[in-house]
C-alpha positions as a Markdown table, in Angstrom:
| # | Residue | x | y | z |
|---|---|---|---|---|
| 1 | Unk | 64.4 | -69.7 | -52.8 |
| 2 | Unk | 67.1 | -68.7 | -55.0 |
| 3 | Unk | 67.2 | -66.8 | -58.5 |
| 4 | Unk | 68.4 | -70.7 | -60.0 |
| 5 | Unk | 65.2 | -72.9 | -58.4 |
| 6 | Unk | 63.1 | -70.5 | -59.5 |
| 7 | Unk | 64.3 | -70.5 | -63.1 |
| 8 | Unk | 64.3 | -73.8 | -63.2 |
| 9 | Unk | 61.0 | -74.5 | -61.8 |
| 10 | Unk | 59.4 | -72.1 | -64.0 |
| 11 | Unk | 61.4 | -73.7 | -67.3 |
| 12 | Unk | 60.5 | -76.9 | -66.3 |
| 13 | Unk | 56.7 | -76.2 | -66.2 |
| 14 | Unk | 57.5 | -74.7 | -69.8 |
| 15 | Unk | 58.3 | -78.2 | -71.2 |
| 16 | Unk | 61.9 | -77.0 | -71.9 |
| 17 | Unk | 64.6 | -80.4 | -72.1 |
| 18 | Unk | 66.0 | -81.7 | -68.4 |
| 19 | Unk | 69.0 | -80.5 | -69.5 |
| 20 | Unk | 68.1 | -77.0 | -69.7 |
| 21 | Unk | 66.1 | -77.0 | -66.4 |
| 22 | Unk | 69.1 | -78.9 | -64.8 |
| 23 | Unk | 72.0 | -75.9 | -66.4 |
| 24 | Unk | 69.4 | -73.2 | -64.7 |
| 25 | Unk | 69.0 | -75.3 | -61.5 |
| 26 | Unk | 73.0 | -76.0 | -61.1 |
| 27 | Unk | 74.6 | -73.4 | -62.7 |
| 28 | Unk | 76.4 | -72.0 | -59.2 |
| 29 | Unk | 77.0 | -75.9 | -57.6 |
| 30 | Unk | 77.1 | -77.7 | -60.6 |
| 31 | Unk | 78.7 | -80.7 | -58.8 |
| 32 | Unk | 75.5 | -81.2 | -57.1 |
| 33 | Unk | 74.1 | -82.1 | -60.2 |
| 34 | Unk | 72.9 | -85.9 | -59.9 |
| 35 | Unk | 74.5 | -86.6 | -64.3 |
| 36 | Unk | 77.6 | -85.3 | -64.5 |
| 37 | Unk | 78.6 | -85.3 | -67.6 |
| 38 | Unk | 79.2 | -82.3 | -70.4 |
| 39 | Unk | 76.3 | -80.8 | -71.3 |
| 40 | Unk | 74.2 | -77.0 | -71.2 |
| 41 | Unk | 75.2 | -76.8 | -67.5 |
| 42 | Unk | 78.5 | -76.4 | -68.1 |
| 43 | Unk | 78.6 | -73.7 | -70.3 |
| 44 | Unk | 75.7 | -71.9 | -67.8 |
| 45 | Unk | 78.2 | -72.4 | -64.8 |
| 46 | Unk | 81.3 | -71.2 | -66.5 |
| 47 | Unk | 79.8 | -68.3 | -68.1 |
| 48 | Unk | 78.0 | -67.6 | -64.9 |
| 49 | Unk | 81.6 | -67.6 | -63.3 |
| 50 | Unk | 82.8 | -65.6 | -66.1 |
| 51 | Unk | 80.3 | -62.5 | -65.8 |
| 52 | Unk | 79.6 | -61.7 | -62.2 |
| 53 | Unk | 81.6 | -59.0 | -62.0 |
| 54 | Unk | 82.6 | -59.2 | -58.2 |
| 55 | Unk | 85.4 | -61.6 | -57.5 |
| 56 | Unk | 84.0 | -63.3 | -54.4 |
| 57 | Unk | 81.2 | -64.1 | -56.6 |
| 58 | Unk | 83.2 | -65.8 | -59.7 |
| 59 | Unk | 83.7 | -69.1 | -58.7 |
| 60 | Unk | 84.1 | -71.8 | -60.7 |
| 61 | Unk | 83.4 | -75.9 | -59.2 |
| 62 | Unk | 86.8 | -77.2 | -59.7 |
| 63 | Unk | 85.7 | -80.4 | -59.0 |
| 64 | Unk | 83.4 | -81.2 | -61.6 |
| 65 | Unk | 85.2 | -79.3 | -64.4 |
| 66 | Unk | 88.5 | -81.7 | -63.1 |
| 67 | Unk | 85.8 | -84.7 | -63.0 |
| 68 | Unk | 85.1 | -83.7 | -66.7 |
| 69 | Unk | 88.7 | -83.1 | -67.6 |
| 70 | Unk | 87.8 | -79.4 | -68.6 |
| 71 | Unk | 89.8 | -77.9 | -65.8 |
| 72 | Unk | 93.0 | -76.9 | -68.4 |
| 73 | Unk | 90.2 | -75.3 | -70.8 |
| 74 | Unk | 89.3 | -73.2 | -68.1 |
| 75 | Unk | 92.2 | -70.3 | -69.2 |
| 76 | Unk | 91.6 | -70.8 | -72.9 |
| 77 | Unk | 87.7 | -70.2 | -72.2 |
| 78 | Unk | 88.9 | -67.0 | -70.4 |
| 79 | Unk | 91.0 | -65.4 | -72.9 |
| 80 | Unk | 88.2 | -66.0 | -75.5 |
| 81 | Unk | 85.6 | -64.1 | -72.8 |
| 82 | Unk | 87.9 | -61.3 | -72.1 |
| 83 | Unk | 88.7 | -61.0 | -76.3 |
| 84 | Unk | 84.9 | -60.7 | -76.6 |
| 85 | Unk | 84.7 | -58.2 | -73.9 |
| 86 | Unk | 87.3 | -55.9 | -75.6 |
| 87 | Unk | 85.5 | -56.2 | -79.2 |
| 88 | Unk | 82.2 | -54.7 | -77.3 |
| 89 | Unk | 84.3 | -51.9 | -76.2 |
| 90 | Unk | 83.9 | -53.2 | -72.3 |
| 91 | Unk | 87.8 | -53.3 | -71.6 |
């Protein structure tokens, strides 16, 4: 059991929107995701990709940001993370 199903499974016994559980449930394989469309998972996975610190780890799903049409967004979204990450003094 991973870090994902169990966050999902213990938000979804919470009461907390689909959409919620599904962005916990997906957020590393979001193409697994049975609606793919734009929605809280997106912004989990990418941020997700964005953080982990190890580069083996930070992998974004190509396919479904491509299948969105969020794949060209992808550098724009980066420059905004690292800005953020100089203003808290962590670059």
């Amino acid at each position: 059991t991973t870090h994902a199903e169990v966050g999902a499974y213990v938000l979804g016994t919470w009461g907390l929107p689909a959409s919620v559980v599904e962005a916990v449930a997906f957020h590393h394989y979001p193409s697994l995701c049975p609606l793919n469309s734009y929605s809280p998972l997106t912004a989990v996975h990418v941020a997700s990709a964005f953080v982990h610190e190890d580069p083996t780890e930070r992998q974004l799903d190509s396919q479904y940001l491509m299948a969105l049409g969020l794949l060209e967004k992808v550098p724009l979204w980066n420059e905004m993370y690292q800005n953020l990450q100089v203003e808290k003094g962590k670059l």
